[in-house]
Each structure stands twice: as C-alpha cells, then as structure tokens.
DSSP file (Angstrom, degrees, kcal/mol; ACC not computed):
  #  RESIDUE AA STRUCTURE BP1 BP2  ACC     N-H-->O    O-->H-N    N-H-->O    O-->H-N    TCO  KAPPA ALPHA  PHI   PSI    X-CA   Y-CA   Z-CA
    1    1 A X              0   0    0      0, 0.0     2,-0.2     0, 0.0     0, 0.0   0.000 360.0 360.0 360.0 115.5   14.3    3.3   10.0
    2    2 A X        -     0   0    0      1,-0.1    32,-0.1    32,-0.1    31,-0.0  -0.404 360.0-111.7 -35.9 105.7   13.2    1.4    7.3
    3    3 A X        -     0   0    0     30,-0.4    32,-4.0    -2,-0.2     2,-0.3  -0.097  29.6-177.2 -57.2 152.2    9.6    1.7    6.0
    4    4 A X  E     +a   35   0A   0    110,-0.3   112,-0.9    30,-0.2    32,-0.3  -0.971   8.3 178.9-129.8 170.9    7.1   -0.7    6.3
    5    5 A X  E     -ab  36 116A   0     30,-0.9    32,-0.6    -2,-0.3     2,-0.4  -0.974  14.3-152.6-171.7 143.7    3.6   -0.7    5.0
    6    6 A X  E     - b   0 117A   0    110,-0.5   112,-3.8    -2,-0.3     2,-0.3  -0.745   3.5-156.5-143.8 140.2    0.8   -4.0    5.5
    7    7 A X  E     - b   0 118A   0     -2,-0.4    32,-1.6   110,-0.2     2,-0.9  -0.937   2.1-162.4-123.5  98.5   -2.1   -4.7    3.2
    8    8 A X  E     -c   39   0B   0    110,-1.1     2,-0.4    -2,-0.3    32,-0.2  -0.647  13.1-174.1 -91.5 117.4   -4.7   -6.4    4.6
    9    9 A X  E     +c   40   0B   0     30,-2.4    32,-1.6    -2,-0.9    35,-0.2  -0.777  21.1 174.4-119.6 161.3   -6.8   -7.9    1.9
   10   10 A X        +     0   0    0     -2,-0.4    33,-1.1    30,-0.2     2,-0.4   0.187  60.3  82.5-140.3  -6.3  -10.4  -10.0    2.1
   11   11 A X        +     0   0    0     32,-0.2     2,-0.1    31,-0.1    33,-0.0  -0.943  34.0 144.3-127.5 143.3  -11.2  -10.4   -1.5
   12   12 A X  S >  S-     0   0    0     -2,-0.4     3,-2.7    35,-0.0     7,-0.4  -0.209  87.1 -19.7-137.6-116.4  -10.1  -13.1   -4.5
   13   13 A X  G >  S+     0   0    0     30,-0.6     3,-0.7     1,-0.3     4,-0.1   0.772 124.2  71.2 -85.5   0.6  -12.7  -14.0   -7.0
   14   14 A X  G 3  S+     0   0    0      1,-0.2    -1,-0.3    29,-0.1    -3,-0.1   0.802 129.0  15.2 -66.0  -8.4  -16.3  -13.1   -5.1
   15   15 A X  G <> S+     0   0    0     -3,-2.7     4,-2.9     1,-0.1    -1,-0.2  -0.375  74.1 169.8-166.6  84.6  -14.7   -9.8   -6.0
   16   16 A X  T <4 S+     0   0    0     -3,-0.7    42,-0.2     2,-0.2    -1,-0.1   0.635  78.1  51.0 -67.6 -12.2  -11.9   -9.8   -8.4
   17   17 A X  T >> S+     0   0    0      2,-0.2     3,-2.4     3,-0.1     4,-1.7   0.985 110.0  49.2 -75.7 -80.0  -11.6   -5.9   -9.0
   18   18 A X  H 3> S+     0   0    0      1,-0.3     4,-2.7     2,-0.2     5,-0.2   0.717 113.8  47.0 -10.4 -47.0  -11.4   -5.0   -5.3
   19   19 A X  H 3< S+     0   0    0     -4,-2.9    -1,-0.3    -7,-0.4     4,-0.2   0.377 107.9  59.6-102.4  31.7   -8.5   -7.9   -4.8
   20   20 A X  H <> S+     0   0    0     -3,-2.4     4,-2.2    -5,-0.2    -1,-0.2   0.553 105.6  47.1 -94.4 -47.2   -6.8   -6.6   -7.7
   21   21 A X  H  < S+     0   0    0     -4,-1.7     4,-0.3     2,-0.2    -2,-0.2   0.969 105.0  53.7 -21.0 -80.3   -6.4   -3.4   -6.2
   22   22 A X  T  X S+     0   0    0     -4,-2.7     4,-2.8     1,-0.3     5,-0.7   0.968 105.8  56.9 -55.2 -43.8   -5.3   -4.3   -3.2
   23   23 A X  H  > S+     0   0    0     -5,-0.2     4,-1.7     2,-0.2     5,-0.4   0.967  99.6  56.6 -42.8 -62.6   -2.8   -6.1   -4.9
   24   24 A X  H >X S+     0   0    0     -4,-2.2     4,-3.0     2,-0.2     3,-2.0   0.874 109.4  51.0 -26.9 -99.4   -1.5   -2.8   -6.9
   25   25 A X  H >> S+     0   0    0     -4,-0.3     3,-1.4     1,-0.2     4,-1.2   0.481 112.8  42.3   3.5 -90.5   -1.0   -1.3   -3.5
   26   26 A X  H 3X S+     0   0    0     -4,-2.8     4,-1.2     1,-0.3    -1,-0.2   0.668 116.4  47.0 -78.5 -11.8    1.0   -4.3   -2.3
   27   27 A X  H <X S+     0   0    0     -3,-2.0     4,-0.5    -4,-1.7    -1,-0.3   0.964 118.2  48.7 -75.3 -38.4    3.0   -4.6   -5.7
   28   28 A X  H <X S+     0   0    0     -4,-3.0     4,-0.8    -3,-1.4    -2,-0.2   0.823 111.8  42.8 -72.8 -32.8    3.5   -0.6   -5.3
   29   29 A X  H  < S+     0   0    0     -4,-1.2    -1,-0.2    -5,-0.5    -2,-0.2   0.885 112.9  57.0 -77.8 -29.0    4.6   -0.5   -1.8
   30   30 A X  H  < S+     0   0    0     -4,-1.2    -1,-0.2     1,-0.2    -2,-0.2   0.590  99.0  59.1 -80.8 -20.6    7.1   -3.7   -2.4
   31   31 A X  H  < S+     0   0    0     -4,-0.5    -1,-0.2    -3,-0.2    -2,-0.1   0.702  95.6  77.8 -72.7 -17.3    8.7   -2.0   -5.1
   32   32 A X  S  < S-     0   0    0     -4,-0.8     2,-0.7     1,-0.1    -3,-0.0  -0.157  99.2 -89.3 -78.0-177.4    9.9    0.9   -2.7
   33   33 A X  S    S+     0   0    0      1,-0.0     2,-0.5     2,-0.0   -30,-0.4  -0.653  96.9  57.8 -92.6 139.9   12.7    0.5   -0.3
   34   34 A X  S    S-     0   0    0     -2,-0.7     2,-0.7    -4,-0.2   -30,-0.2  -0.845  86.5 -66.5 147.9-170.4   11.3   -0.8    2.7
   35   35 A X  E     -a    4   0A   0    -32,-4.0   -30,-0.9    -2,-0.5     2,-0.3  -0.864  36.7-153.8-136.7 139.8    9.2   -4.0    3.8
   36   36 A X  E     -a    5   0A   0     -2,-0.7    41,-1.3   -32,-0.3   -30,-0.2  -0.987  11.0-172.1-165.1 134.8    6.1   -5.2    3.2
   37   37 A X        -     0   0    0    -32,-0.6     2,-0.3    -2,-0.3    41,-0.1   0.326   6.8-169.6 -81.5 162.1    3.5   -7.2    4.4
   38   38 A X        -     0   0    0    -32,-0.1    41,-2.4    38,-0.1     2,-0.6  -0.452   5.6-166.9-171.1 148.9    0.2   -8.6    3.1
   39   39 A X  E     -cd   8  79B   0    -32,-1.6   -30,-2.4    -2,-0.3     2,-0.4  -0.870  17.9-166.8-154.7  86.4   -2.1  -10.3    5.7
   40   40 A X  E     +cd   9  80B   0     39,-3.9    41,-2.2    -2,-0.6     2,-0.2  -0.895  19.6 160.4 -95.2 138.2   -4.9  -12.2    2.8
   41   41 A X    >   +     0   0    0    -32,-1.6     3,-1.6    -2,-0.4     2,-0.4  -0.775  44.8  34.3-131.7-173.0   -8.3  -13.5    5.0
   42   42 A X  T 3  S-     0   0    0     -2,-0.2     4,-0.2     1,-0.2   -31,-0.1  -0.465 135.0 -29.5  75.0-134.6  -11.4  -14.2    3.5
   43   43 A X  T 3  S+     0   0    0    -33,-1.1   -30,-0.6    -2,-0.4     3,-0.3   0.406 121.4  82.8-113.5  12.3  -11.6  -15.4    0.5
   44   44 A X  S X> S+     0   0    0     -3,-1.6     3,-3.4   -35,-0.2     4,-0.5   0.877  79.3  83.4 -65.2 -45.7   -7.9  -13.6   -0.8
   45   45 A X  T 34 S+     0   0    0      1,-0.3     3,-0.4    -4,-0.3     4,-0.3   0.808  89.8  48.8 -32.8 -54.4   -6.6  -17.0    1.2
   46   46 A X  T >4 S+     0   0    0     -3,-0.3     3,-0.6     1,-0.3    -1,-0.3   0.684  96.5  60.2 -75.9 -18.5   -7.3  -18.7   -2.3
   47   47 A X  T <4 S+     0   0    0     -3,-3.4     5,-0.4     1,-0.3    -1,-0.3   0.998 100.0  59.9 -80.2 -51.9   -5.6  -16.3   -4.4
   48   48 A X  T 3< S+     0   0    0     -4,-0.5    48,-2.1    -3,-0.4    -1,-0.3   0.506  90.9 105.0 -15.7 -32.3   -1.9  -17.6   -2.0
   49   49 A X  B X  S-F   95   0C   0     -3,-0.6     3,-2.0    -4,-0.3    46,-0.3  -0.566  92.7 -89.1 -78.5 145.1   -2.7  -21.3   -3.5
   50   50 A X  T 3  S+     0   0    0     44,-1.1    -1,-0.1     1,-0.3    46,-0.1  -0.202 114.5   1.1 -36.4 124.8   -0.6  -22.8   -6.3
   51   51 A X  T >  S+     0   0    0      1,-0.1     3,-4.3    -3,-0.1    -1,-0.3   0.162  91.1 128.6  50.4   2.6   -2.2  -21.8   -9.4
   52   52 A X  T <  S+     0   0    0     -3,-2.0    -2,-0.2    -5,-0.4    -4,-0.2   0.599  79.6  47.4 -64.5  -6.0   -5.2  -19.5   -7.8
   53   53 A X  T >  S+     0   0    0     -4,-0.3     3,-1.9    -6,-0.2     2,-0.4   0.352  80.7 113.1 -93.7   5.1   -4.2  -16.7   -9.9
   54   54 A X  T <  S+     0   0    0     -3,-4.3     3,-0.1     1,-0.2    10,-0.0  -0.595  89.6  11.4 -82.2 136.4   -4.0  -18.4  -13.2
   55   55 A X  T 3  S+     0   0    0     -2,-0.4    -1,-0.2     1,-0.3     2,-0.1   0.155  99.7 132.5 119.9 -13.7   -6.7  -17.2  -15.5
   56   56 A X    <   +     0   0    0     -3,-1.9     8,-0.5     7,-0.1     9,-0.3  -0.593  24.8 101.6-106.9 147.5   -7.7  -14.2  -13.2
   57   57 A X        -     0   0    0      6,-0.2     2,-0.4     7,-0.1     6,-0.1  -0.615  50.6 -97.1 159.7 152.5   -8.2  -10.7  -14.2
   58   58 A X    >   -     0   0    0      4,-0.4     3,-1.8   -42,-0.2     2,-0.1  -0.597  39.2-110.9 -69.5 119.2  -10.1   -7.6  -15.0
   59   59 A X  T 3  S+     0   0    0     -2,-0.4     3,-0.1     1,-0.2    -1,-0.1  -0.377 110.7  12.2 -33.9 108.2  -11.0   -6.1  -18.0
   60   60 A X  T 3  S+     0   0    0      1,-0.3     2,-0.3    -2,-0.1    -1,-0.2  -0.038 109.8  96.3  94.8 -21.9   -8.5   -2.7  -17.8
   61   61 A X  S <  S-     0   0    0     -3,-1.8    -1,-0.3    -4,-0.1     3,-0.1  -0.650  85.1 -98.8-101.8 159.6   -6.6   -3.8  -15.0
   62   62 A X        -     0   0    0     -2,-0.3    -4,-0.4     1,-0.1     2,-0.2  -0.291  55.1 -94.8 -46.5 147.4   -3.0   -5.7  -14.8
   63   63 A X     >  -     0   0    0     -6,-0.1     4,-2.4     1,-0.1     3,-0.2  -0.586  29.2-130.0 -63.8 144.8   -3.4   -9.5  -14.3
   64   64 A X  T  4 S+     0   0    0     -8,-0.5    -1,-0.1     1,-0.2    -7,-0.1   0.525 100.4  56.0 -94.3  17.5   -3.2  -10.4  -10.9
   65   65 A X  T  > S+     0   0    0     -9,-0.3     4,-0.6   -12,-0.3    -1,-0.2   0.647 110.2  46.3 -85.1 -25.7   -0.7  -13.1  -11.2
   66   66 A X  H  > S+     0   0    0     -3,-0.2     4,-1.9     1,-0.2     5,-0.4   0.973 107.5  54.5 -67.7 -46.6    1.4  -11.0  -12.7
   67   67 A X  H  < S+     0   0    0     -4,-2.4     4,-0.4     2,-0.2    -1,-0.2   0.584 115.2  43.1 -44.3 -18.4    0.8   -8.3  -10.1
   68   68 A X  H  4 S+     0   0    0     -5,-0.2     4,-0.4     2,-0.2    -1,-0.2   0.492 105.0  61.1-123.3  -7.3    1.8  -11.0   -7.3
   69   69 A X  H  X S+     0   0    0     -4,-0.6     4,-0.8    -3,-0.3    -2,-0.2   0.676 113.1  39.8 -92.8 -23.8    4.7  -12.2   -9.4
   70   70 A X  H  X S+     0   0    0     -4,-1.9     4,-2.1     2,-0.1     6,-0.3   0.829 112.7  57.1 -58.4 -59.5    6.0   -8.4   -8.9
   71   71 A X  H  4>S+     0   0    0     -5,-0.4     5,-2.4    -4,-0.4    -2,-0.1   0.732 111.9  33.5 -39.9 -37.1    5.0   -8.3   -5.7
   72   72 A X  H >45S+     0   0    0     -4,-0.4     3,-4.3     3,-0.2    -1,-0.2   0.741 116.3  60.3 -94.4 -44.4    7.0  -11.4   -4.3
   73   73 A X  H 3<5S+     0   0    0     -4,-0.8    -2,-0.2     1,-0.3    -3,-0.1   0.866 104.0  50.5 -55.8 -23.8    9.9  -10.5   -6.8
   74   74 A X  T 3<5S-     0   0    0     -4,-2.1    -1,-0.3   -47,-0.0    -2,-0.1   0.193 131.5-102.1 -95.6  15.6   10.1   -7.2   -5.0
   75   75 A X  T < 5 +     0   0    0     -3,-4.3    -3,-0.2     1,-0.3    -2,-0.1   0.426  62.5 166.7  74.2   1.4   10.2   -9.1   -1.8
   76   76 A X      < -     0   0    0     -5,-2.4     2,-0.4    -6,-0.3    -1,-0.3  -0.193  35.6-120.0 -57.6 137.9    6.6   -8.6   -0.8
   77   77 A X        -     0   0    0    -41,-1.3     2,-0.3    -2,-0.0    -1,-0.1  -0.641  14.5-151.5 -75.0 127.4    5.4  -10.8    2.0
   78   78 A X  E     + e   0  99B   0     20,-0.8    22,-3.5    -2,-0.4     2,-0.5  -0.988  21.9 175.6-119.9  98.5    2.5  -13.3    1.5
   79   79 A X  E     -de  39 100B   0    -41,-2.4   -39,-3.9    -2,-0.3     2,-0.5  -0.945  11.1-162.8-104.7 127.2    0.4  -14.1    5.1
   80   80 A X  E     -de  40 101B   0     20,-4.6    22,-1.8    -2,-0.5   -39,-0.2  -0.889  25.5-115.0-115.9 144.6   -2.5  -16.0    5.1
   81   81 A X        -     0   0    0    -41,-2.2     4,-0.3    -2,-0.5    22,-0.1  -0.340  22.9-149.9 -56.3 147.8   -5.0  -16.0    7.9
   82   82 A X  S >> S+     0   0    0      2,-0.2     3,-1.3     3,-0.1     4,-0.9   0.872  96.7  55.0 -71.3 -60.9   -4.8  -19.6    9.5
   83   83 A X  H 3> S+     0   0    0      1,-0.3     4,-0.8     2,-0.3   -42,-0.1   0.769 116.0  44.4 -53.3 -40.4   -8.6  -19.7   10.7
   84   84 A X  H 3> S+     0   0    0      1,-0.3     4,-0.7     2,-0.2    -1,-0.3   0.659 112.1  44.8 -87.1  -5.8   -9.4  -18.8    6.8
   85   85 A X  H <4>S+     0   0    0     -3,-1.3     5,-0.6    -4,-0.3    -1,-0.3   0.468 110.0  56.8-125.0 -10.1   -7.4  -20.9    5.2
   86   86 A X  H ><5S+     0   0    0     -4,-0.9     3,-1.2     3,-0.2    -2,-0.2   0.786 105.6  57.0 -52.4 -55.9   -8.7  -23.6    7.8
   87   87 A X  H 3<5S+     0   0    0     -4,-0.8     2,-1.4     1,-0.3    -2,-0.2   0.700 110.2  44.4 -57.8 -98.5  -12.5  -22.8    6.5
   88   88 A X  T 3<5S-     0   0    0     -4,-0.7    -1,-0.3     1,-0.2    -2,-0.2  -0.053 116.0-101.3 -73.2  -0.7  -11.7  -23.6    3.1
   89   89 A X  T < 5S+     0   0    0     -2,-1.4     2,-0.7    -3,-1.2    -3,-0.2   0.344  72.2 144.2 116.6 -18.0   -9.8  -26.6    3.0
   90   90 A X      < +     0   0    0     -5,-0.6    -1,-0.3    -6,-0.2     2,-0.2  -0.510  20.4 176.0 -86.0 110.8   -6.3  -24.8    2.6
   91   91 A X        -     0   0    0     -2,-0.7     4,-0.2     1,-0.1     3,-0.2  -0.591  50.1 -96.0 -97.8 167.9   -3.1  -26.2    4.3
   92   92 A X  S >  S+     0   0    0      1,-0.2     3,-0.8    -2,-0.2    -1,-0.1   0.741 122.3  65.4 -60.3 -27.0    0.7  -24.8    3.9
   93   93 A X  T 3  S+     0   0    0      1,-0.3    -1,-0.2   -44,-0.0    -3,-0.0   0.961  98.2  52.7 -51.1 -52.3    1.2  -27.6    1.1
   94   94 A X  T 3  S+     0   0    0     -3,-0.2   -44,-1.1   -45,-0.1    -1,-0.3   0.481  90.0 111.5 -64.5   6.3   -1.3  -25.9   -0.9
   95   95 A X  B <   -F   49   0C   0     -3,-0.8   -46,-0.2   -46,-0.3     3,-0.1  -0.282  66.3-126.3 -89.9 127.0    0.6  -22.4   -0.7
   96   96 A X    >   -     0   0    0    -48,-2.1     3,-0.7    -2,-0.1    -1,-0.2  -0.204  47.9 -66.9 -65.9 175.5    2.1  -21.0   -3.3
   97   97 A X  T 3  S+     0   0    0      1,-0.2    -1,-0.1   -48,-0.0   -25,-0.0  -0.671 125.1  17.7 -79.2 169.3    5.9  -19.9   -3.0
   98   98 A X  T 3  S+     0   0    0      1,-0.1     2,-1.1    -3,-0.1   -20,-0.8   0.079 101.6 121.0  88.1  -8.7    6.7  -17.4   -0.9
   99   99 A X  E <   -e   78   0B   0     -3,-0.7   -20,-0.1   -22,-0.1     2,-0.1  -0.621  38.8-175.5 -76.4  88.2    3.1  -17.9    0.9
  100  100 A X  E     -e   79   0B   0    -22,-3.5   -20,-4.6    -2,-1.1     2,-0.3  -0.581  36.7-115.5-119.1 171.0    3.0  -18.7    4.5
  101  101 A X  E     +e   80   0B   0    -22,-0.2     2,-0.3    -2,-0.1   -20,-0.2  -0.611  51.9 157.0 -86.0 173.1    0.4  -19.6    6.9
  102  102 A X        -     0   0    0    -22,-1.8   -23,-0.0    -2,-0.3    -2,-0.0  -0.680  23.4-154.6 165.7 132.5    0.6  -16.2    9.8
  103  103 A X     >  -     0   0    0     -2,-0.3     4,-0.7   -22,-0.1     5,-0.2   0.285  41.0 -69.2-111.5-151.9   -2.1  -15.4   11.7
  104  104 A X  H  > S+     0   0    0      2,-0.1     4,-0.8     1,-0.1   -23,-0.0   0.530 127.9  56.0-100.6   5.4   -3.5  -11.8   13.6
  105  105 A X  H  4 S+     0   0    0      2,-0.1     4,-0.3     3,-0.1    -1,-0.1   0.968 107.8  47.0 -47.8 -61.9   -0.2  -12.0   16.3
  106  106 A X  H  > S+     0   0    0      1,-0.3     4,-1.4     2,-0.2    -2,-0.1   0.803 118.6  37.4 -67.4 -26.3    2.1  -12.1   13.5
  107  107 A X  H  X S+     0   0    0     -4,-0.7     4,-2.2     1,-0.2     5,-0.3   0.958 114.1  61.7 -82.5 -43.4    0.4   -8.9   11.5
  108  108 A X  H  X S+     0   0    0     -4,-0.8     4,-1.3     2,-0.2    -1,-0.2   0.754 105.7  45.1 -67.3  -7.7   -0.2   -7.3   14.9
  109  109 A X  H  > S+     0   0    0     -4,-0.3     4,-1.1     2,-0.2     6,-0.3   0.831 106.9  51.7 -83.5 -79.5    3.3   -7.2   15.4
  110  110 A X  H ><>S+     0   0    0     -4,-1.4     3,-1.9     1,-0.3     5,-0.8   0.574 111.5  53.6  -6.0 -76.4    4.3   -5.9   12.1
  111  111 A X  H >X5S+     0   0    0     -4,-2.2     3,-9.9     1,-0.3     4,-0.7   0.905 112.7  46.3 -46.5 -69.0    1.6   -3.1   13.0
  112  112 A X  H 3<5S+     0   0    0     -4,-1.3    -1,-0.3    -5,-0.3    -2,-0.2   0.562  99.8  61.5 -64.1  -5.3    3.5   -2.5   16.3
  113  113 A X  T <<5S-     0   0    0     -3,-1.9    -1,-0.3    -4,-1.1    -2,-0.2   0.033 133.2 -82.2-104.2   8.8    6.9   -2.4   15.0
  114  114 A X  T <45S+     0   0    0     -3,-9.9  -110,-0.3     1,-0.1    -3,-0.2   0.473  72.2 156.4 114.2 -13.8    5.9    1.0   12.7
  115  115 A X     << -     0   0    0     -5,-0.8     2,-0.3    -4,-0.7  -110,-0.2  -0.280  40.5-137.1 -65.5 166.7    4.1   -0.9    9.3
  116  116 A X  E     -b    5   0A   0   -112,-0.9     2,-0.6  -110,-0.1  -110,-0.5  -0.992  17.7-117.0-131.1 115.3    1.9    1.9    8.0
  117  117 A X  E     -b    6   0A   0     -2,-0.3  -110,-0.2  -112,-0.2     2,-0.2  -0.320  32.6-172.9 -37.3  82.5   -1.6    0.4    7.0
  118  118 A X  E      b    7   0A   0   -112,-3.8  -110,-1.1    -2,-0.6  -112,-0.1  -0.715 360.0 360.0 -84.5 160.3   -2.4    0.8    3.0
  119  119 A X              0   0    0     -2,-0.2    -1,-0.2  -112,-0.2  -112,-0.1   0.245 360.0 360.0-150.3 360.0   -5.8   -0.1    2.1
C-alpha cells in the first residue's frame, strides 16, 4: 500500500515561521514515495494564490516559495478550505497552479483511506 501523509496548515503571513514549517513537512513527505496532501484554512488559503509566496520568508529558514515549488514538483497536493477562501475574497481563478478549491469531505476521505496526519 502506498503511503500517504496530510498536512493541515492554518498559518501564512499572521505567522510566517509556523507556515513555513508546515511547509517543510509537506515538501518532506512529498519527496518520499507515496502521496500527499495538504488541506491550507485560515489564513494559509492566501499563501495557494498566484504570487502569495513571492517575497515571503524567515530569517534561517528556506523560502517558502521555493519550499512549495518542491512540494508541487514532488507531486504534493494543494487543498484549500472553500469556506476560507470564501472569507477572504479568494476564488479558483486566483489559485495558483496545482491549487484547488477541496473542502473537509475531500481531506476526510484522504484521512479514511490510511493518510497519516503530520503536523
């Protein structure tokens, strides 16, 4: 059986360290063999928009556009909560590639079909 392994992440820039992390995770789990998820609400919705990563990063840490340009290269999955990306203005145009809108069904299947939770 193929692994699979879900990131659910809640933070962009109110807390750029945190969603830089979680990103590591998802970059790390997507380079192994196996498939993987990541299920952005909050205010991570923004980082999934066309250019929301440009600029962005931590003093020590990888940039996190780069981190999410591994991440996708490595086949990583981009879901954004509907409901958050609703608050904030954000429709499927505004999506970056590989960024779709998928809600708590889609992630609660993933869950039930074996993903193994990082956060």
């Amino acid at each position: 059986m193929t692994e699979k392994y879900l990131v659910n992440s809640q933070y962009g820039t109110d807390d750029l360290e945190k969603a830089t992390i979680a990103m590591i995770i998802a970059s790390s789990a997507a380079a192994m063999d196996g498939e993987t998820a990541m299920f952005l609400t909050s205010e991570s919705v923004r980082l999934a928009t066309k250019g929301g990563t440009d600029g962005l990063g931590v003093e020590g840490y990888p940039a996190i556009g780069d981190l999410l340009d591994s991440y996708r290269d490595n086949g990583g999955q981009l879901w954004v909560c509907p409901v958050c990306a609703a608050a904030r203005g954000i429709s499927a145009d505004d999506l970056t590639d590989g960024a779709e809108i998928a809600g708590a069904a889609r992630t609660i299947g993933f869950v039930n079909d074996g993903a193994k939770l990082l956060s």
